[in-house]
N, C-alpha and C positions, 0 to 999 in steps of 0.2 A: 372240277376235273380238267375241264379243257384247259384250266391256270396253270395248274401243277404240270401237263405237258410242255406248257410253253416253257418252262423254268427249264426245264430238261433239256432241249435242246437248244438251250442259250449256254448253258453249260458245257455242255457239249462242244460250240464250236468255240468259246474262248478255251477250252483244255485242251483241243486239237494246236489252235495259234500258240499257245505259251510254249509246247511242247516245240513245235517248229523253230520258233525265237532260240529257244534253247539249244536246239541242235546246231542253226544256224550259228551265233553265239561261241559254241563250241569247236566248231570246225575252224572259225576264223582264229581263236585261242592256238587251235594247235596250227595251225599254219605258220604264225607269227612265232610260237616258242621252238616249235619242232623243224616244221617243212623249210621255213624260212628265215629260221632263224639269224643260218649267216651274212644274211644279205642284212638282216636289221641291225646287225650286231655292228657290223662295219659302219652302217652310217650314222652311229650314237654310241656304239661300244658301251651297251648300256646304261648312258646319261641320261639324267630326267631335263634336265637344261641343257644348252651350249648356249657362251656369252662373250665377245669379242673385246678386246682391249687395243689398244694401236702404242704403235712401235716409232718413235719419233724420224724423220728421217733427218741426216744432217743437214742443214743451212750454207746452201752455193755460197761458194767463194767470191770476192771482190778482186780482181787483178789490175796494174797499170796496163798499159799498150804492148810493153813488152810481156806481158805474163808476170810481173814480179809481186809478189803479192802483199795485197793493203790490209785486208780483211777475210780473214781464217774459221779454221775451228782448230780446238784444243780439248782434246780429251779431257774430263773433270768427272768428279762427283757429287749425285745426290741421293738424298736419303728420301722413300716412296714410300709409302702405304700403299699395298696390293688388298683390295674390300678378298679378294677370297681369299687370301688367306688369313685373316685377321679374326682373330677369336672373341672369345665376351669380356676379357680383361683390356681395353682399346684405352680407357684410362690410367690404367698403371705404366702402360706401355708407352704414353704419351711424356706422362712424369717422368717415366727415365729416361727419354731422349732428352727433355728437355734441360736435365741436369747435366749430361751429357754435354750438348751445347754449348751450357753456360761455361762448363771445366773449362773448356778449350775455346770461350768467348767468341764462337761462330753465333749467327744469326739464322731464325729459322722464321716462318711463313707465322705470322697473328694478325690477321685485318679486322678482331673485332677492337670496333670506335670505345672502347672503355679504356683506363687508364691503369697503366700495368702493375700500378701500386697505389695500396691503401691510401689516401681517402677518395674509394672510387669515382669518378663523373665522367661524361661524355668527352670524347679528345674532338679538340677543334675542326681538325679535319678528315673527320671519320664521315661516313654516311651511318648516321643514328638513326634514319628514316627506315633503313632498309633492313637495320638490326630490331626495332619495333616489332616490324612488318612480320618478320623472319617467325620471333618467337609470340606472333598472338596478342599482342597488347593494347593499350587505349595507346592515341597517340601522345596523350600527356605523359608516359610514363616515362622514370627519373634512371637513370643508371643504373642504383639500386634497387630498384625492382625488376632489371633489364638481368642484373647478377642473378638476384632469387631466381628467377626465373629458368636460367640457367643453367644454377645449381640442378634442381628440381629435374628439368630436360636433361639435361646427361649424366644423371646420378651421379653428383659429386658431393652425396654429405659427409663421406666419410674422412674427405681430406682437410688440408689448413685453408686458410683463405688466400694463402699466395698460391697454393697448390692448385686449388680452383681457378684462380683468376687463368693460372700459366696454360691449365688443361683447355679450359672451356675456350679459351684464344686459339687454340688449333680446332677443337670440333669446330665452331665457327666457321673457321677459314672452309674447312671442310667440306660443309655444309653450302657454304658461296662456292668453292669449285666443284660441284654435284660428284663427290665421292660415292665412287662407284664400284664395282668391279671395269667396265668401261672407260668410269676415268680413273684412273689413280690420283691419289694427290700427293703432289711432291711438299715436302715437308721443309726441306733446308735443300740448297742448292749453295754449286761447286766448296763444296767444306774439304776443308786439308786434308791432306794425308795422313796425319797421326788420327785426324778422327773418324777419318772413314776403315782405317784399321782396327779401330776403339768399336766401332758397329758391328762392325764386320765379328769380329770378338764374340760381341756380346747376342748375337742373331739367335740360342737356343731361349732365350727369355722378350725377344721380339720380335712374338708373333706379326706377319703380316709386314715387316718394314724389312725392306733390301735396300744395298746401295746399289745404285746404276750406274755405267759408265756411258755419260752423255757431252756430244759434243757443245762447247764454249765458245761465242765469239771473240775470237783477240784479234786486237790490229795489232799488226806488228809495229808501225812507228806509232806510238797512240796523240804527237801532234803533228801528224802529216792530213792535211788537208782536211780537217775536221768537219768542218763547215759543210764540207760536199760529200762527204764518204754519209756523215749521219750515225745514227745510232740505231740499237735495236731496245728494246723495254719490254716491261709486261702489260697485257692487256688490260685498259683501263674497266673499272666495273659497269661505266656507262656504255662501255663498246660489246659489253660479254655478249649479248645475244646474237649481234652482228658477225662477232666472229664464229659465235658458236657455229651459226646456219652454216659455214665455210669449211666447217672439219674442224675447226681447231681446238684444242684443253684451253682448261683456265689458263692453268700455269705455262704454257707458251710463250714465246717474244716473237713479238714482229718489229718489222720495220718502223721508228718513229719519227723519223726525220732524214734528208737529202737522201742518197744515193740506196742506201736500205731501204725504204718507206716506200719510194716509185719503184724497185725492183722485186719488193715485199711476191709478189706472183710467182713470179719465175725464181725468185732465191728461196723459197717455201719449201720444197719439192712434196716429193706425195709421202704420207706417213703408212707405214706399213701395217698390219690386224696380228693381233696371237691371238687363238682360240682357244678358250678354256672349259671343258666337260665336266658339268656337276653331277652327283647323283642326288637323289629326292631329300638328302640332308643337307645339300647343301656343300658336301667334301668334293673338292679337284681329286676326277678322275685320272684327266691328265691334258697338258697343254701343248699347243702347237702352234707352230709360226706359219699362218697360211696366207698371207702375202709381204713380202718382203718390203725394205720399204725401200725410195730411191728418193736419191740424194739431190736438192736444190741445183738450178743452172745457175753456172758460175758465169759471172762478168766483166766485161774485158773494157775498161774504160779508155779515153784518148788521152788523157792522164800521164804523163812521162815521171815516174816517181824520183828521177832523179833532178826534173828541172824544177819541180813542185816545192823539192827540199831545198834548191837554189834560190828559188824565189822566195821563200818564206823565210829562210837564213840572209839575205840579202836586205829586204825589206824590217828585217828587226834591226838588224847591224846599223843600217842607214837610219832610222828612225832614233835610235839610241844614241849612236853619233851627233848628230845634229841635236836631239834635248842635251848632253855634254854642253856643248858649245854655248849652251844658253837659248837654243831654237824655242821656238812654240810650238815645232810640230806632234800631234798628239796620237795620230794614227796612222794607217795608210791601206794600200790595198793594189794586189799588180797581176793582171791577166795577160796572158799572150794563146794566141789562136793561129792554125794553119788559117793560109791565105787560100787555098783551094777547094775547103772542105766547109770551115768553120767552126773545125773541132776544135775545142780547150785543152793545150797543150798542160797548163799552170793556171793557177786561180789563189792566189797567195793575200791572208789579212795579216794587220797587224794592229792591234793586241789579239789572241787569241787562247785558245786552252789546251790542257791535256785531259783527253777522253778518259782515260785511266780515275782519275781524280774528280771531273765534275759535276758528279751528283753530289760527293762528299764537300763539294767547295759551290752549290751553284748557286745558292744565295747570295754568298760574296760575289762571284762573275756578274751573276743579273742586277744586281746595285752596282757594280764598278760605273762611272761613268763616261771611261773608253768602250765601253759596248765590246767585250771579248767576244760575246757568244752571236753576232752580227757576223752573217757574211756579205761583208764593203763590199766585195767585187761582184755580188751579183743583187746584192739589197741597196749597199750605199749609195744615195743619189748626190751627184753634186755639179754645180758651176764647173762648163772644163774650160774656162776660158775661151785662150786664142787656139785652141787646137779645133774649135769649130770652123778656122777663115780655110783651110783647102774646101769644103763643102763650098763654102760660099764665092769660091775664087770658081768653082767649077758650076756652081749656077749664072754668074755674073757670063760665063766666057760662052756656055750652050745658050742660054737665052740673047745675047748677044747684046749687054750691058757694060764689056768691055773687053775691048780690041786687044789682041796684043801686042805688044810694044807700046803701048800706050802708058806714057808716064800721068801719074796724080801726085801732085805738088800735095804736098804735109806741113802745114804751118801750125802742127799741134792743136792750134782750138778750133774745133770743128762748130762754125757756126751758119750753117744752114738753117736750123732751125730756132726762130728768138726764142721758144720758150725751154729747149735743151741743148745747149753748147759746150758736149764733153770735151776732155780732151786727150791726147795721145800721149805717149811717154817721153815722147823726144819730140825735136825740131827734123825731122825727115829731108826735108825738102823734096825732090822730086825720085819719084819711085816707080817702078816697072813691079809685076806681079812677084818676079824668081826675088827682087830686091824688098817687098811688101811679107812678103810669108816670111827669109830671113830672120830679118828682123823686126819682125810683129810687130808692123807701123798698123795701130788703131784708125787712123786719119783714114787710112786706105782703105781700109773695109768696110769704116761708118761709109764711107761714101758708095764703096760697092753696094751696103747694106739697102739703101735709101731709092740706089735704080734700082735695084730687083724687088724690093716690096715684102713685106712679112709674110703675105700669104706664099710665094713663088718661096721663099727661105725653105719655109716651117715643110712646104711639100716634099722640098729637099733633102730636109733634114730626117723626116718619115724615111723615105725611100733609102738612105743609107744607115734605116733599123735604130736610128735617136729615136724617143719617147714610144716605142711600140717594144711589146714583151720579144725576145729574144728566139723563146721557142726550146731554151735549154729545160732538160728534163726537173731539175730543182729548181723550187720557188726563184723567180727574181722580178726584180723593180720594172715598171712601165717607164719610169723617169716621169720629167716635167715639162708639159711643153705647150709653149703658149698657141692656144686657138684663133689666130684674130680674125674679127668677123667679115674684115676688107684688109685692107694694105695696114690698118691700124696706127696707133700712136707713132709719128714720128722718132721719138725718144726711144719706146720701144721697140722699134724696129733696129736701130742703131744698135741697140745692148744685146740683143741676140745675134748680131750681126758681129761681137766679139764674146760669142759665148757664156754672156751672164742674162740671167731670168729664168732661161730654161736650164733643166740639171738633166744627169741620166749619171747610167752607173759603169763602172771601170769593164764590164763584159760589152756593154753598147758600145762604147770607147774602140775597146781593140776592135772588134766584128765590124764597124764600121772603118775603122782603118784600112781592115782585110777586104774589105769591099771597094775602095778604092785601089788600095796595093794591085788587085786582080782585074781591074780595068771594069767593074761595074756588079761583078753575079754576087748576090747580098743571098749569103748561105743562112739557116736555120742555125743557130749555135748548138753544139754537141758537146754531153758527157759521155756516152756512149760509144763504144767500136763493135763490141760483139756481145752474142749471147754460146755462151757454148757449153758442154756436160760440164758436168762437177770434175771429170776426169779429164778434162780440155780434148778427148779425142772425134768431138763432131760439134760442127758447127749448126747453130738452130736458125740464127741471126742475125745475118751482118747489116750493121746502117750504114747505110749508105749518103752521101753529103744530101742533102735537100735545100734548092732554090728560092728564095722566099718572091724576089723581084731582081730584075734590072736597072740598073742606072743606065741612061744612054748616054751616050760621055765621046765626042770625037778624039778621036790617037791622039791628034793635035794638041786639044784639049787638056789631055792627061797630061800626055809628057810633059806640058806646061807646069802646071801643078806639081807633078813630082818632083823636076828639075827644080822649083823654089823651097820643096822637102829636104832634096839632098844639099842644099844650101845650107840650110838651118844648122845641119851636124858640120856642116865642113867648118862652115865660117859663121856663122850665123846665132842665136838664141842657144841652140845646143853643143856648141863647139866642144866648152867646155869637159861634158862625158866622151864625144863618142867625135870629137875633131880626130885623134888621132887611130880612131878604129882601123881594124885590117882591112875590115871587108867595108864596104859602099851602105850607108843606111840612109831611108830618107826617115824624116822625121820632123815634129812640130811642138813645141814647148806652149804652156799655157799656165796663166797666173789668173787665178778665178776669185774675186772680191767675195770675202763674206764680208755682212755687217757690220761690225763694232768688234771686228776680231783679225786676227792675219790671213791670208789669203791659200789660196789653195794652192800647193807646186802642181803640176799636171804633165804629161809627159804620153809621145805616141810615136810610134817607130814602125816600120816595115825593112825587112831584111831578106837576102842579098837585093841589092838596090835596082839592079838587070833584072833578075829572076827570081820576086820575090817568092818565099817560104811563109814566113811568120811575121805573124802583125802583134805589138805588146802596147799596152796600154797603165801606165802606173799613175796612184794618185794618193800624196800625202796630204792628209788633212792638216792647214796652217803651216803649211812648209814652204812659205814666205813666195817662193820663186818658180818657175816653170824647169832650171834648168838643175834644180835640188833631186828633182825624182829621176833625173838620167844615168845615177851610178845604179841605179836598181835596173833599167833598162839595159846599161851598158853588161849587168851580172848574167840578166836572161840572156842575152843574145849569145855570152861566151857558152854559157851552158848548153845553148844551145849546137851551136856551132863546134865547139872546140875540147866538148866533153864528152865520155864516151856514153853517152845515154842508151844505147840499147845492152849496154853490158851489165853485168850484174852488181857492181861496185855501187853502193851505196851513200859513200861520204865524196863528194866531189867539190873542190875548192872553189871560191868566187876570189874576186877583186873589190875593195870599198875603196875609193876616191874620196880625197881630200876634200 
């Protein structure tokens, strides 16, 4: 009896609790449908999900100095798969774009590593490891089992075996760019006009695919300054995850090389979100665009796009000229730099490419064996001969190895030392420094070379930015430069003392020019002038010139040096281009030995010769002579000086000398 009470009142209080639950329960029900309902409604409008998708933003601008622009966007299309709207027929939908395509011999997105026709096997340069991986397999497994497999996973038995192959090629790709409602995946990108009207057309029978109107990079000259502008690409598979953690889709371009690639950040801009409301099946309630997206900072180079095109049309001209004639010269390469700043006014190669064309041509360029796709002026290292001796006429004259007015008698064979007795070009006889630089008497410098000593040289040659990186924002060459552990080899001391052993490249060339031209302040070299909106109306960043070091250099000193520069062009090694120039230019020719081959032309200048501006530096590979590369010098300067570069004119004339 006492049992059967306890049962009773254990009952009791769990039918009291349930009753409670329930009321409670009930109140919150009506609260949520009734009392509060407007307030729920608005924040979900009765969705059982919301799921975000991003809105790509456009890609900043590339500009020269003046604003003129290099590198754009252009409205295009492509064709996307949106996951919510896409129904259960995702294969038939896929087969008729693909046909689609083919009409109109556009190309569309397939990175699976099989082979797109019958007799299937793995493609050379597929990632097969990660196709394995993907669908579940032993690692040995063969192609054909990689298809079955395939098949099987995206239910495709009912189609042909081309049908299959073409289908299961996009779920693939698909599958690698995590299709999603979040990400879309672009299917084909920028396709014609006829065919994005042929889409557009056909949209009540393909579910889920739209075309988009997304911006395109074009450069507007597609060979203006290649080498430096760079390109943009899609992200490699080994980089997916990196980029992913960043914001970014599969299907995106970044930056992959020069000026795109280091600005990749800032020309990004932020991609905007649409928000999409599901209900518990799964159907778009409805979508909205809840943050806008903003557009890439646009960049303003030091870039003069019309001395760029002078230098690179000069530099072909000249080089083409001269193989005419039966020359050897094979390439070349021609930089000029403000003297105040160290910014890259031109940066001009020769052989090089059109952007437009080489991916479809890049095997042939990366086998040529003029090296097109090399950028010489900031990679190419070379021998610059005698344009090393102002360097070493201004270590001889600060360390106090020679007086001036001091003649050195030139009897050609320089023999100081028995076991190396190079010798000069000429018979000299006796020569003063402004008469030595002239005409690039060797006799005179081996012997300057030999009082100042390799290590006092090689300091020098540092401090006016030879063999140390530059500091310009794209990849460039350290050059070559002998370390020696005391005063060193005789012999070697002498060869670097006329600029052969050590090399450097045609940007260390000018920047060091410009560091003399300016009485000593050795600038950081500059691609760069600004950072500013996509709509240019605010400024984020201006660079400003940055000081690397000092040369110490007495007036005296200079002037000296200069005065046997402006020799060179008047009467001198250079006469020939730039004797009859308008304006005053100093400058130094140099002939640089290769081995078992013709010699380097080399060529360096500074302009107006009072008040210098611009320091240029050109360099043809096997173009026999020092005074070969001054019509290319003499073309910059005009451009410089005598053409209307801040205007918007495009095609501006040069001069080629005979």
């Amino acid at each position: 009896m006492p049992f059967k009470k306890k049962s009773q009142t254990q009952l009791t209080v769990l039918s009291v609790i349930m009753v409670l639950v329930i009321l409670l329960f009930t109140v919150r029900v009506y609260s949520i449908q009734i009392a509060d309902a407007a307030e729920y409604t608005d924040k979900n409008d009765g969705a059982a999900s919301v799921l975000t998708a991003v809105l790509k933003a456009p890609r900043g601008e590339i500009l020269d100095c003046y604003g003129r622009q290099i590198a754009i966007n252009r409205d295009g299309y492509n064709i996307v798969f949106n996951k919510a709207y896409v129904k259960e027929n995702l294969n038939d939908i896929i087969l008729t774009l693909v046909k689609l395509m083919k009409e109109y011999n556009a190309s569309w997105v397939d990175e699976l590593p099989v082979s797109p026709a019958a007799p299937y096997a793995f493609t050379a340069d597929g990632d097969t490891k990660k196709l394995v991986e993907k669908l579940e397999l032993a690692h040995y497994a063969t192609a054909e089992n990689c298809f079955k497999a395939m098949v099987e996973k995206y239910g495709l038995e009912k189609y042909s075996q081309d049908e299959q192959r073409m289908i299961m090629g996009v779920r693939y790709s698909m599958t690698l760019a995590d299709f999603s409602i979040s990400y879309p995946f672009t299917f084909a990108e920028d396709i014609p006009t006829e065919l994005m009207r042929k889409v557009s057309e056909s949209a009540f029978r393909l579910d889920g695919v739209t075309v988009e109107v997304v911006p395109f990079r074009e450069y507007v000259d597609t060979s203006l300054a290649v080498n430096l502008i760079g390109s943009v690409g899609p992200i490699f598979a080994e980089d997916w995850e990196e980029y992913k953690q960043k914001g970014y889709s599969y299907n995106d371009k970044v930056g992959k090389s020069g000026i795109e690639r280091w600005a990749e950040e800032y020309l990004r801009g932020k991609d905007g979100e649409i928000t999409y409301k599901l209900d518990s099946k799964g159907n778009i309630i409805s979508k909205e665009v809840t943050k806008e997206p903003v557009a890439g900072k646009t960049i303003m180079l030091t870039l003069d796009k019309v001395m760029q095109r002078s230098a690179q049309d000069s530099l072909a001209t000249v080089v083409k000229g001269l193989q005419s004639k039966g020359g050897s010269v094979t390439a070349g390469a021609a930089v000029a730099v403000r003297i105040d700043s160290g910014e890259v006014i031109c940066a001009a190669n020769y052989p090089t490419y059109d952007s437009a064309t080489m991916n479809k041509n890049y095997d042939k360029l990366a086998s040529d064996p003029a090296k097109p796709l090399t950028n010489r002026a900031f990679q190419g290292v070379y021998p610059i001969g005698s344009t090393i001796k102002p360097i070493v006429a201004i270590a001889a004259l600060e360390n106090n190895f020679y007086n001036q007015g001091e003649t050195i008698k030139c009897v050609r064979n320089y023999d100081y030392f028995g076991d190396y007795q190079p010798d000069c070009m000429h018979y000299h006889g006796h020569m003063n420094l402004k008469n030595a630089l002239s005409k690039s008497c060797n006799y005179f410098f081996f012997e300057l070379g030999r009082r100042i000593g390799a290590t006092t040289l090689t300091s020098y040659f540092k401090q006016f930015g030879l063999g140390v990186t530059t500091g310009v924002e794209v990849d460039d060459a350290k050059g070559i430069i002998i370390e020696p552990a005391s005063d060193g080899v005789g012999g070697d001391t002498l060869q670097i003392s006329i600029g052969q052993m050590n090399a450097f490249t045609p940007l260390q060339l000018a920047n060091y020019t410009a560091t003399l031209a300016n009485g000593g302040t050795h600038y950081k070299a500059g691609l760069i002038s600004k950072i500013v909106s996509y709509d240019m109306s605010e400024t984020y960043e201006e660079i400003s010139p940055t000081v690397v070091n000092n040369v110490s250099m007495k007036d005296k000193n200079l002037a000296a040096v200069k005065e046997g520069m402006l020799s060179v062009t008047v009467d001198g090694t250079g006469r020939a281009a730039l004797g009859d120039y308008p304006i005053k230019v100093g400058g130094k020719t140099g002939t640089s030995q290769v081995q078992d081959k013709v010699d380097h032309s080399v060529f360096i200048a500074f302009a107006p010769f009072d008040s210098p501006e611009i320091a240029i530096s050109v360099v043809l590979e096997h173009g026999n002579s020092g005074y070969s590369a001054g019509t290319v010098v003499r073309n910059i300067l005009d451009a410089y000086f005598f053409a209307e570069s801040n205007s918007p004119a495009e095609d501006m004339p040069f001069v080629v000398l005979d």
